[in-house]
C-alpha positions in Angstrom: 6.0 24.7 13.0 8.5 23.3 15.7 9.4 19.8 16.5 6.6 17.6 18.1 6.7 14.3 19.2 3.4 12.6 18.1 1.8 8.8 18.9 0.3 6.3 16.3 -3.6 5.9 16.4 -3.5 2.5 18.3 0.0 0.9 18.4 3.0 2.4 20.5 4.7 4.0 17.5 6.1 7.3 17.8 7.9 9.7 15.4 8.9 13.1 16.0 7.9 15.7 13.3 10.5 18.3 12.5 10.1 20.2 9.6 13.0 22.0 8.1 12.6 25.8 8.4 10.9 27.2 4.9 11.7 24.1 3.6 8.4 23.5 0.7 7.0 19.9 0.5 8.1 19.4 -3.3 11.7 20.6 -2.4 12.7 16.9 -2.7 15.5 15.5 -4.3 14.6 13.3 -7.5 15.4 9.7 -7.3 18.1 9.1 -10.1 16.7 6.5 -12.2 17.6 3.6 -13.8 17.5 3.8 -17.4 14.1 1.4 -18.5 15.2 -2.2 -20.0 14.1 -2.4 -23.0 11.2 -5.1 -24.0 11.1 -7.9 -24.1 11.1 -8.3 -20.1 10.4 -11.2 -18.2 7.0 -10.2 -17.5 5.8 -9.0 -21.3 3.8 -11.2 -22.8 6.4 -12.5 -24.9 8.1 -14.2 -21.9 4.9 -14.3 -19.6 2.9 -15.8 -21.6 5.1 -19.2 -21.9 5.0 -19.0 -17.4 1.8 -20.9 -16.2 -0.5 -18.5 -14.6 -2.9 -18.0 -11.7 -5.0 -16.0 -12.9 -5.6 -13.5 -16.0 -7.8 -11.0 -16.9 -8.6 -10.1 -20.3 -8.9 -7.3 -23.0 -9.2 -6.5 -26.7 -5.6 -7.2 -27.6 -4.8 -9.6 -25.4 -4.3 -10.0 -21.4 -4.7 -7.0 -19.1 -3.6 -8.4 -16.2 -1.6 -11.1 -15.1 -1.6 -13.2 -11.5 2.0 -15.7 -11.8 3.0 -17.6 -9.3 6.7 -16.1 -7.6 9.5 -17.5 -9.3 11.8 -16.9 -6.3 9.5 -17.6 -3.3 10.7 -16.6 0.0 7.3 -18.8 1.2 5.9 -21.8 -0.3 3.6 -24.6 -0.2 6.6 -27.3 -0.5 8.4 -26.0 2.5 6.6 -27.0 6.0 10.0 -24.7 8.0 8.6 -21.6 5.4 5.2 -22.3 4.2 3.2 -19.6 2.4 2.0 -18.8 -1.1 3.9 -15.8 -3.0 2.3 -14.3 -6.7 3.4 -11.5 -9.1 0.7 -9.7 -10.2 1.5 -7.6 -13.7 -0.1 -4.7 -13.6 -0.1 -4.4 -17.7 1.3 -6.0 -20.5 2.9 -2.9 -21.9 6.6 -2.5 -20.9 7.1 1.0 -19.4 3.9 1.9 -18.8 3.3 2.8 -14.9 0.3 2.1 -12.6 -0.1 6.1 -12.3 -0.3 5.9 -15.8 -3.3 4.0 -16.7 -6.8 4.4 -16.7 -9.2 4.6 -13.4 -11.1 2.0 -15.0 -7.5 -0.5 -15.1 -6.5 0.4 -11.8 -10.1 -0.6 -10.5 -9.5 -3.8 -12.3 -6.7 -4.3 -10.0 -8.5 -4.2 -7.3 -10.6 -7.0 -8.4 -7.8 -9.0 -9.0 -6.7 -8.8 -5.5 -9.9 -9.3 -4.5 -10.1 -12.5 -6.7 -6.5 -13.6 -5.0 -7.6 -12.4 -1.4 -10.9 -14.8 -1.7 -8.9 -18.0 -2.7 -5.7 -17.6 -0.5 -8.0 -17.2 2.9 -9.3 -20.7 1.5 -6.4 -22.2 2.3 -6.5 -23.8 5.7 -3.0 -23.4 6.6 -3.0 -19.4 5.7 -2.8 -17.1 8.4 -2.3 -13.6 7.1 -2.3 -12.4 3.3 -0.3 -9.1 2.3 -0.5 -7.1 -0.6 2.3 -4.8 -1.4 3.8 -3.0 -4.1 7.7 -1.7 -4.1 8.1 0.8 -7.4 11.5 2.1 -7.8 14.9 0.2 -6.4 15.1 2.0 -2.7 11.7 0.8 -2.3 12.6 -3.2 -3.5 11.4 -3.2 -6.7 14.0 -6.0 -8.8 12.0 -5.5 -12.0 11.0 -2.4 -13.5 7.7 -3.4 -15.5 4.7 -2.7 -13.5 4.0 -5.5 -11.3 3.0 -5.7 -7.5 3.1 -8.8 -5.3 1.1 -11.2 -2.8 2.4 -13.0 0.1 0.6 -14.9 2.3 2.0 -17.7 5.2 0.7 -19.5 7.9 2.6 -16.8 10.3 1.2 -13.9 11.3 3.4 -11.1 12.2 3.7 -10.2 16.0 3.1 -6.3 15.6 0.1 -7.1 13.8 -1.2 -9.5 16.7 -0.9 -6.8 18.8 -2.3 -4.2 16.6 -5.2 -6.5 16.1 -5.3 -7.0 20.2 -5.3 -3.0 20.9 -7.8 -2.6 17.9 -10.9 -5.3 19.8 -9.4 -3.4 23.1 -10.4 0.2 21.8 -13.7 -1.5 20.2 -14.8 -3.0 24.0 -13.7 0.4 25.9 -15.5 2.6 23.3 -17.9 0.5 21.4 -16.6 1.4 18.1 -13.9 0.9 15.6 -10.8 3.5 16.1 -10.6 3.5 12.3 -14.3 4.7 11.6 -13.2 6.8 14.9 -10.0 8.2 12.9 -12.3 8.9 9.9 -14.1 11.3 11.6 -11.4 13.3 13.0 -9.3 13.2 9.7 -11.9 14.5 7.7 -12.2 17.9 9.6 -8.5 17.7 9.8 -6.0 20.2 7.5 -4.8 16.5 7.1 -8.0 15.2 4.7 -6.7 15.3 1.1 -10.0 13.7 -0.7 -13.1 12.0 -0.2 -15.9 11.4 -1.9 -19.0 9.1 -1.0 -17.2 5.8 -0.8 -13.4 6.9 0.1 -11.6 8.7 2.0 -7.8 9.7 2.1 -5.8 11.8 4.5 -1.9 12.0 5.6 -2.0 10.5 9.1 -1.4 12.3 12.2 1.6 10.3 13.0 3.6 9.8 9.6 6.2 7.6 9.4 7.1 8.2 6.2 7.2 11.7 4.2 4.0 12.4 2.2 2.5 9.2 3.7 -1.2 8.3 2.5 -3.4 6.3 3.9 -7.0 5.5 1.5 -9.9 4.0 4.0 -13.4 2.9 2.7 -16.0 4.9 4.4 -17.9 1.9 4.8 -16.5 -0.3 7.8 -14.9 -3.1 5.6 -13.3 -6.1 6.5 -10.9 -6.6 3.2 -10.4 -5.6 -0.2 -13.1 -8.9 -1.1 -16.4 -6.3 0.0 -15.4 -3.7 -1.8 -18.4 -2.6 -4.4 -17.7 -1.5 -8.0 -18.2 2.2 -6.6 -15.5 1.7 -4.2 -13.2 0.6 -6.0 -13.5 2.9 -9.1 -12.7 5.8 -6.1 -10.0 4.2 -4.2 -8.0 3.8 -8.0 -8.6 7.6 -8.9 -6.8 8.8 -5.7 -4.1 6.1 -5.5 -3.7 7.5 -9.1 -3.5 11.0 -7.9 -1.5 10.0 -5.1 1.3 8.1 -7.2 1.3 10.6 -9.9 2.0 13.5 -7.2 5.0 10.8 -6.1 6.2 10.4 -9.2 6.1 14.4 -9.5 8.6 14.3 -6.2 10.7 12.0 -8.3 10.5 9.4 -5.1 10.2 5.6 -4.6 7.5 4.2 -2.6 5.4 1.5 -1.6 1.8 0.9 -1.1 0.5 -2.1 0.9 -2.4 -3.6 3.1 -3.4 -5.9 5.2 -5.5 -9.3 5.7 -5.4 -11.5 9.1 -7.5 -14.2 8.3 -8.9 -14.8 11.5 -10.1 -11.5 12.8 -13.2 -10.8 10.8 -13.8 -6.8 12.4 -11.0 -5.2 11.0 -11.3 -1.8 9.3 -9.4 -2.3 5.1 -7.0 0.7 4.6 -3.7 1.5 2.5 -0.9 3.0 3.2 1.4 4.7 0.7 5.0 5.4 2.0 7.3 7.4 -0.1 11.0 6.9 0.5 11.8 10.0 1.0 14.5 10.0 3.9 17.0 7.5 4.9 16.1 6.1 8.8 19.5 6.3 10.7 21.1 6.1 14.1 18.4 8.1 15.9 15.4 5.7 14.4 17.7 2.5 14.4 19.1 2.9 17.7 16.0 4.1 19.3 12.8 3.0 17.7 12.1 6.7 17.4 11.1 7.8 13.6 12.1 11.5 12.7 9.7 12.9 9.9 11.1 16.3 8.4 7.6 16.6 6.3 4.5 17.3 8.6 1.5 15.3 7.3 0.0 18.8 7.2 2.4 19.9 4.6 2.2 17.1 2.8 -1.6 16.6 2.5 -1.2 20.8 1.2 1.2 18.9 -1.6 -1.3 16.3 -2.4 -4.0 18.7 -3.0 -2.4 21.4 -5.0 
């Protein structure tokens, strides 16, 4: 395949794809790895457990899940030039296990938490956008190695995303419907579409930014991780398990990460996973212009093998 220059779904991103000649999507060099700290961490429940908490979510032997507030906030309540809320979620109270580790049921469980976290953040009068993000592995941000993501909400909402939103209601009034139920369609007759099932669907998008990025979608046009039914989420956590065990099979970093603006009630919930599997340099610094060397095609071969 040779070198094409390809355009985002909606927003005036572009990224050239340029696969390497016979180069194989697992042909990846392994991240080098820290070596784990041992327990007790600062988010076992020998530490955690003295931290006041947000919210917790129980199991036979103790907590399951863990919602603290940010010890280091780049946001907060307190600070009117900054304000925002920031939470750690702990994914598990066992140090060293990782989220592609655990069961579908757990995973589904963290949905719900976010979910729970989601519905009393957009509360807040002052809140403006709520993210939800996870950096696993130090090239992707993570400071702590036991399995924790994060939420960050503030009363600022990010300019791209204003205009994402703004070309989103403009496809919706030119078309009549929404370009992600739109992108759907396409992607699941696409050599893109890695797995769907009734509720879900997940496919490496047309424009990747990022090698092996995955996006998951509900089939169902959902506003935020709140609507999502049991159903839904018990399929979105078996192929973001997939998904993150294939990454951690590449030996890469990566985050995952969506979306709420509070205010726009007809968005369309997706995820999108980014591996770190290249370093953006002088052509995508100085230019705007992302180079990809793994086609989405190849990598949504990867995820299915």
């Amino acid at each position: 395949m040779s070198s094409e220059i390809r355009k985002d779904y909606i927003q005036d991103k572009y990224v050239i794809i340029a696969p390497r000649r016979g180069q194989r999507p697992h042909e990846v060099a392994p991240e080098n790895k820290p070596a784990l700290v041992p327990p007790p961490c600062r988010f076992c429940p020998e530490k955690l457990d003295l931290e006041t908490y947000v919210l917790e979510i129980g199991g036979k032997k103790g907590w399951q899940i863990k919602v603290v507030p940010n010890k280091f906030p780049a946001v907060s309540p307190e600070n009117p030039k900054a304000y925002g809320v920031q939470e750690v979620v702990v994914e598990t109270a066992e140090h060293g296990t990782h989220l592609e580790e655990m069961s579908d049921e757990h995973v589904a469980k963290l949905l719900s938490v976010y979910a729970a976290r989601t519905e009393a953040i957009s509360e807040i009068k002052k809140i403006e956008y709520i993210l939800i993000f996870k950096n696993a592995g130090g090239p992707a941000g993570a400071s702590i190695q036991h399995a924790h993501s994060q939420i960050f909400a503030t009363r600022f909402l990010p300019p791209h995303l204003l205009d994402k939103s703004q070309k989103v209601q403009a496809y919706k009034l030119r078309t009549g419907h929404c370009v992600y139920c739109d992108v759907i369609v396409k992607e699941r007759k696409s050599p893109r579409l890695v797995f769907e099932d009734d509720h879900v669907v997940a496919f490496t998008p047309y424009a990747s930014m990022h090698n092996y990025e995955l996006w998951i979608l509900p089939k169902r046009h959902l506003d935020n991780v709140t609507l999502l039914t049991d159903a839904e989420r018990l399929s979105w956590a078996k192929i973001l398990k997939h998904a993150l065990q294939k990454i951690a099979a590449l030996g890469l970093p990566y985050n995952f990460y969506f979306h709420q603006v509070i205010h726009d009630e007809d968005q369309h919930l997706y995820m999108k996973i980014t591996p770190r599997g290249s370093i953006w340099a002088g052509v995508e610094i100085g230019s705007g212009l992302i180079i990809n060397p793994v086609s989405p095609e190849d990598a949504a071969e990867y995820y299915r093998e």
